[in-house]
C-alpha positions as CSV (number, residue, x, y, z in Angstrom):
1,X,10.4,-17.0,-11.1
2,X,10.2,-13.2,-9.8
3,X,7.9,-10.5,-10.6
4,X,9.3,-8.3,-12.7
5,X,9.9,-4.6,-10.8
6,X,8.4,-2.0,-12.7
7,X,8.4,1.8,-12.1
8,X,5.3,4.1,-12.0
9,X,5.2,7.6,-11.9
10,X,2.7,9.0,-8.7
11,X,1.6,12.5,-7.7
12,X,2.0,12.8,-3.7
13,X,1.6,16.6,-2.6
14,X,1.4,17.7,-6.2
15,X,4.8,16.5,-7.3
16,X,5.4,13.7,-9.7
17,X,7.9,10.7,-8.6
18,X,8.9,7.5,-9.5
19,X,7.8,4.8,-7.3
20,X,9.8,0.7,-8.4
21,X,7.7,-2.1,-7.6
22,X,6.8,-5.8,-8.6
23,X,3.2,-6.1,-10.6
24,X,1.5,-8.2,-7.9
25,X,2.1,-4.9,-5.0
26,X,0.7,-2.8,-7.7
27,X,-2.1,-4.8,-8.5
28,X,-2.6,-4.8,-4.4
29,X,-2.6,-1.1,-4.0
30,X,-5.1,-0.7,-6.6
31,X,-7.1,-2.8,-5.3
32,X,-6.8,-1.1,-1.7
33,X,-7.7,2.3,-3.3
34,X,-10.6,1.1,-5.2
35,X,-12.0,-0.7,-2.2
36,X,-11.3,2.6,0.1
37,X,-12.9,4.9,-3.2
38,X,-9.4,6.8,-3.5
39,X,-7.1,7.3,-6.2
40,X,-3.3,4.9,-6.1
41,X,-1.6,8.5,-5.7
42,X,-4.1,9.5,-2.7
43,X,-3.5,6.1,-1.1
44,X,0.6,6.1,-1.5
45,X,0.5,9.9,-0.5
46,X,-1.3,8.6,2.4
47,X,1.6,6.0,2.9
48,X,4.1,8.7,2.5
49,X,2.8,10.7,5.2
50,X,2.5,8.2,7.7
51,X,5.9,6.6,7.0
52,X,8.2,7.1,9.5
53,X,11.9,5.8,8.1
54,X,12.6,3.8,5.2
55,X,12.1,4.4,1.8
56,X,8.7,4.2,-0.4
57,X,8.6,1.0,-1.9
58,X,9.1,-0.5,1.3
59,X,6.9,1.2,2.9
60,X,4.4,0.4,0.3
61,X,5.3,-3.4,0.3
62,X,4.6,-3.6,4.2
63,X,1.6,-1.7,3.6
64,X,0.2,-4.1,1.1
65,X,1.2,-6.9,3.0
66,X,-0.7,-5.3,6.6
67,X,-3.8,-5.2,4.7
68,X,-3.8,-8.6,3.7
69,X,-2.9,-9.4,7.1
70,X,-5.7,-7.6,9.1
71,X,-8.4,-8.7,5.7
72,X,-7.1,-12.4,6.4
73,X,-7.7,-12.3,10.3
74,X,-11.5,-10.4,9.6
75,X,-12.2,-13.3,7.2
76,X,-11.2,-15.6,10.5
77,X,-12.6,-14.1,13.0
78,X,-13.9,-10.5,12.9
79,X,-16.3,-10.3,9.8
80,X,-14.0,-7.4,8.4
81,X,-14.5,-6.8,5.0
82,X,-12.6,-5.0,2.3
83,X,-8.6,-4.3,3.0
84,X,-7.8,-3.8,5.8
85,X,-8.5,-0.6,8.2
86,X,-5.6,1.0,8.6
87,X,-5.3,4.4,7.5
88,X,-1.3,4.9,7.1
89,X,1.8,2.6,6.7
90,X,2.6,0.3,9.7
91,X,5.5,1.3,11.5
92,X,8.7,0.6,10.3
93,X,10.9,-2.6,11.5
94,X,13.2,-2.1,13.8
């Protein structure tokens, strides 16, 4: 069974907007901010600037998902901790 898609209103450059996506990729972005000390609109304002094509919520779920990624391979092999190090969404797919 899916996650239910739910919309959240964020500020990004002091303007309000409606960002759709399922529970667990919210739960992940909060727990990005809170482990980079930033606010969930600071971090997906950070997303929006370093996006380069799609829209948000996609560019949030591949954010989420690079995080995990790079935490997972610290765990394995780098002694990384916390989610992840990079600073801006991962380039689009082409």
């Amino acid at each position: 069974m899916g996650s239910p898609v739910l919309k959240r209103s964020v500020v990004i450059g002091g303007h309000k907007t409606s960002v759709s996506l399922e529970d667990e990729f919210w739960s992940g972005l909060k727990e990005i901010a809170s482990g980079r000390n930033m606010t969930l609109s600071d971090l997906v304002a950070t997303v929006e600037r370093g996006r380069e094509t799609g829209n948000l919520s996609s560019s949030l779920r591949l954010f989420v998902l690079e995080s995990y990624r790079q935490r997972a391979a610290g765990r394995a092999g780098e002694g990384q901790n916390g989610a992840g190090a990079i600073t801006a969404a991962p380039p689009a797919p082409r």
